[in-house]
ZALOLUM-984225 format. One record per residue (C-alpha): residue number from 1; residue in one letter; x, y, z. Coordinates in steps of 0.5 Angstrom, whole numbers, plus 500, padded with zeros to 3 digits. Example, Ala and Ser with C-alpha at 12.3 -4.5 7.8 and 13.67 -1.06 7.14 Angstrom:
<semars>
SEMAR pos code   x   y   z
SEMAR   1    A 525 491 516
SEMAR   2    S 527 498 514
</semars>
This chain:
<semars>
SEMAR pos code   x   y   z
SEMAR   1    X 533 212 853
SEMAR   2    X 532 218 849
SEMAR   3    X 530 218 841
SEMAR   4    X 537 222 839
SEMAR   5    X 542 217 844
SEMAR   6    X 539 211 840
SEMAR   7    X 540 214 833
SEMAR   8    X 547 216 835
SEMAR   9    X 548 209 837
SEMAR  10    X 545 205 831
SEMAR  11    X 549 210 827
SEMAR  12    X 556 209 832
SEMAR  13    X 555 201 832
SEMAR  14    X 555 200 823
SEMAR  15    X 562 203 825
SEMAR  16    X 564 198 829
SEMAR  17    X 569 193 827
SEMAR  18    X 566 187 831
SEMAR  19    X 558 189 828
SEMAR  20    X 555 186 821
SEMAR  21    X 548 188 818
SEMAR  22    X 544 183 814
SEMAR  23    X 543 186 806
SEMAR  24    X 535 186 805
SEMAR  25    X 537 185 797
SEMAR  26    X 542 179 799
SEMAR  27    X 540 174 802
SEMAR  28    X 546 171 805
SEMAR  29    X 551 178 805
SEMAR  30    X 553 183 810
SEMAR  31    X 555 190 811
SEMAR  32    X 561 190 814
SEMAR  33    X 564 197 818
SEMAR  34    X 566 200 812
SEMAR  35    X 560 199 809
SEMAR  36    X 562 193 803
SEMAR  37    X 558 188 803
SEMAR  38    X 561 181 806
SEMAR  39    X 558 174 806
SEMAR  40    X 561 171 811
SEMAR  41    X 557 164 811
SEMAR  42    X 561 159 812
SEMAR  43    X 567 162 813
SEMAR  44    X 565 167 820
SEMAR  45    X 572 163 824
SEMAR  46    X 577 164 819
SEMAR  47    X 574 170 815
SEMAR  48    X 572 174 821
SEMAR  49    X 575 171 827
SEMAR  50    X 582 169 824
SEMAR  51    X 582 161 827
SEMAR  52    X 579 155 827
SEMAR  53    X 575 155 834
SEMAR  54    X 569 152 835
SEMAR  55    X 562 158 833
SEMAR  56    X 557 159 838
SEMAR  57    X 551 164 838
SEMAR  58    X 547 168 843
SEMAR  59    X 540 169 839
SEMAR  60    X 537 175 842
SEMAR  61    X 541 177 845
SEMAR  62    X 539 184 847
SEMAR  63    X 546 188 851
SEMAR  64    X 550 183 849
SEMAR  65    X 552 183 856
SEMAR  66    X 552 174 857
SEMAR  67    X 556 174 849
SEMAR  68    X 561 178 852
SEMAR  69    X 560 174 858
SEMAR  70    X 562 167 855
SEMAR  71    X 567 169 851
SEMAR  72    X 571 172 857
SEMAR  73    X 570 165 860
SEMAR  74    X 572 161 853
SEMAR  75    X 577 164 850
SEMAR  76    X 578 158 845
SEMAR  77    X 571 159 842
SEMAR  78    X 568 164 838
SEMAR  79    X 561 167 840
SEMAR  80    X 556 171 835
SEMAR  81    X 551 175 838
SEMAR  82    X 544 176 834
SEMAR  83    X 540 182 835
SEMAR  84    X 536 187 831
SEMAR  85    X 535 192 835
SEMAR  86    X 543 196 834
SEMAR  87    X 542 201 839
SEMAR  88    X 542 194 845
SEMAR  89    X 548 191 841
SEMAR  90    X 552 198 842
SEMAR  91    X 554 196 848
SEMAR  92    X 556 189 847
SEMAR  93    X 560 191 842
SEMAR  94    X 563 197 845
SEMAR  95    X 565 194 851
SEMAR  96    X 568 188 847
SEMAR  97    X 573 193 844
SEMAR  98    X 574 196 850
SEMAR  99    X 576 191 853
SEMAR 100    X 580 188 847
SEMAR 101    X 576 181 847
SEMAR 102    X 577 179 840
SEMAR 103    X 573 173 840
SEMAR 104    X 566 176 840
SEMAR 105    X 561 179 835
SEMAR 106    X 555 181 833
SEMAR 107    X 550 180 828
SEMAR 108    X 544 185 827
SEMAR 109    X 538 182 824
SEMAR 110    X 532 178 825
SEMAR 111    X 532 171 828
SEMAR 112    X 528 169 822
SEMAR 113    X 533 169 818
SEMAR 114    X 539 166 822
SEMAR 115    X 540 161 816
SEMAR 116    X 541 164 811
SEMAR 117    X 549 167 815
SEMAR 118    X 551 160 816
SEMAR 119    X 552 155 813
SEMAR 120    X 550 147 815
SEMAR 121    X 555 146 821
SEMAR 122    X 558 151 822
SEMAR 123    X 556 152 829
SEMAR 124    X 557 149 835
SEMAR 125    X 552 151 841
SEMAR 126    X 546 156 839
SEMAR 127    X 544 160 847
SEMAR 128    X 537 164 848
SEMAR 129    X 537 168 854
SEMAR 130    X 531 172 856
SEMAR 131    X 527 171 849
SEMAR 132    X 520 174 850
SEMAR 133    X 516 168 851
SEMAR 134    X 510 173 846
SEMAR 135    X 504 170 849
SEMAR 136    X 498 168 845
SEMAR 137    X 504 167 838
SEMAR 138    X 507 161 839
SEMAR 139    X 509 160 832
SEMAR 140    X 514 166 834
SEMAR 141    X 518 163 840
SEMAR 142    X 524 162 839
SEMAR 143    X 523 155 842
SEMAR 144    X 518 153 836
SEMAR 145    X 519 148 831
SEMAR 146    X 519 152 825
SEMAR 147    X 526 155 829
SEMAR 148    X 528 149 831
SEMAR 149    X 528 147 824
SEMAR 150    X 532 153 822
SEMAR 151    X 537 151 828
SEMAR 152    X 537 144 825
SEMAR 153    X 540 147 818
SEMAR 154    X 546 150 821
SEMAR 155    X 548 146 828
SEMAR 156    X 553 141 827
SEMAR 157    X 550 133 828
SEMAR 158    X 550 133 836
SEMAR 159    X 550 142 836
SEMAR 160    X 547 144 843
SEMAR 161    X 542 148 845
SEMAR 162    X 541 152 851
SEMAR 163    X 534 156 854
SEMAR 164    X 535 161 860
SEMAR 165    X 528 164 862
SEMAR 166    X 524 166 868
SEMAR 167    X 518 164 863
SEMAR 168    X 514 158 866
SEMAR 169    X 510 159 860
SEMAR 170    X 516 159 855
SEMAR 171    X 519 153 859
SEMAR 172    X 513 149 859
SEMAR 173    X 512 150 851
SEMAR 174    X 520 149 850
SEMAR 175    X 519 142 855
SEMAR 176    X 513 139 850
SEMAR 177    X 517 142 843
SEMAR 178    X 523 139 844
SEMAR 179    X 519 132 846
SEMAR 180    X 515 132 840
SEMAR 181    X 521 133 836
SEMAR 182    X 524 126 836
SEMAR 183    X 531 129 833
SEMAR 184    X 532 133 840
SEMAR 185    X 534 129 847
SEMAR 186    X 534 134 853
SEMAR 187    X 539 133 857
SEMAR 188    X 539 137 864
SEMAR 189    X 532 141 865
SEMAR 190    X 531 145 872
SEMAR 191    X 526 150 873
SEMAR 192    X 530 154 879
SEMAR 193    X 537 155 877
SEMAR 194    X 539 158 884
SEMAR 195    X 536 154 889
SEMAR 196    X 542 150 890
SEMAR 197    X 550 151 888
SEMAR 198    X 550 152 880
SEMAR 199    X 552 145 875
SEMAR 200    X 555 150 870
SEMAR 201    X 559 156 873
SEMAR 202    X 557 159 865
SEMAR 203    X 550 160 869
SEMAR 204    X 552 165 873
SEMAR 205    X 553 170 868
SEMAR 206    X 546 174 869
SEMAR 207    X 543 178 864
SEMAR 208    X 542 186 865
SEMAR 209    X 533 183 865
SEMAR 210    X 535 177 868
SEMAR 211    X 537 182 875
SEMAR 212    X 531 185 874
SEMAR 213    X 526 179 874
SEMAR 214    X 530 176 880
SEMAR 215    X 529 183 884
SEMAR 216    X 522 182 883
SEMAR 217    X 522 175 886
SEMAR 218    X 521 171 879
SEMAR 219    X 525 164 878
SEMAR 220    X 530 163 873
SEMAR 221    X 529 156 870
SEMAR 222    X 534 152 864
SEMAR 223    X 533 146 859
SEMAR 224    X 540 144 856
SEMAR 225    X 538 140 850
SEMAR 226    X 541 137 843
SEMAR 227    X 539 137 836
SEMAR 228    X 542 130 833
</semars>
């Protein structure tokens, strides 16, 4: 994509009604489509979604293609795609009010910062789909014990975590993190997805990199597990 599309989306996706950017200079305050700040920090179902329906994240989430995904499959909860780049998130959110899903939006800013938008509870489910697995920095995985523990602070007791990687590297790593934290329990493991018939139809849904690691012949592998 050229320099000038990717300015003309960053500048479109502020203007979204379903997109929210962090505030440097405010710790837990977004900047809303009319360009007003908004702290929505414990309050994203009823504040911005209108309803009592459970919260769940896709960090990273790059297009926004697997968010609008699972909220199309679960209209009774409400899903949040992270991302920091806003040009990525552009098409997620555009094709969520084009196609009227209500129940998704999206939040530009750093993973590291996931904490300081949602208060302790507030969410149900966390999805990492096709994070970059940064060989050589483990402490910036998004399966790391340092972002488990941001994780921690704002999951339910009990909150589920997904990974979805073509990553063995990323895969093994998560296996030994997850181990090592006596708070985490896994609860399905596979290190090749569509080798036989799917357990959980949400798996099908496949990531714009996801079609590009399969056509190169790499195997999709999954870890399901809980923060108690």
């Amino acid at each position: 994509m050229s320099r000038k599309n990717k300015l003309k989306r960053f500048a479109e996706v502020a203007t979204f009604p379903n997109v929210f950017e962090s505030v440097p200079t405010k710790e837990s305050f977004l900047t809303n489509q009319e360009g007003l700040s908004e702290d929505l920090r414990g309050n994203w179902s009823s504040g911005h979604f209108k309803n009592n329906h459970p919260i769940l994240l896709e960090l990273a989430c790059g297009k926004g293609d697997y968010t609008v995904a699972l909220a199309k499959d679960f209209p009774d909860k409400n899903f949040i795609g992270v991302d920091i780049k806003g040009s990525r998130i552009w098409r997620g959110a555009k094709t969520a009010l084009e196609s009227s899903i209500h129940n998704v939006a999206f939040l530009r800013t750093r993973i590291e910062f996931i904490d300081r938008f949602f208060a302790p509870n507030e969410v149900d489910e966390i999805w990492i789909t096709f994070p970059d697995p940064f060989e050589g920095k483990p402490n910036r995985r998004l399966t790391s014990a340092p972002f488990l523990d941001r994780y921690r602070r704002i999951l339910k007791p009990g909150g589920i975590m997904h990974l979805k990687t073509d990553s063995p590297l990323l895969y093994e790593f998560s296996h030994e993190v997850i181990r090592d934290d006596s708070a985490c329990t896994i609860q399905y493991t596979n290190d090749d997805i569509y080798s036989k018939p799917l357990d959980f139809p949400e798996l099908a849904h496949k990531t714009y990199y996801e079609l590009k690691h399969l056509g190169i012949g790499r195997t999709i592998k999954y870890i399901r597990f809980v923060i108690n």
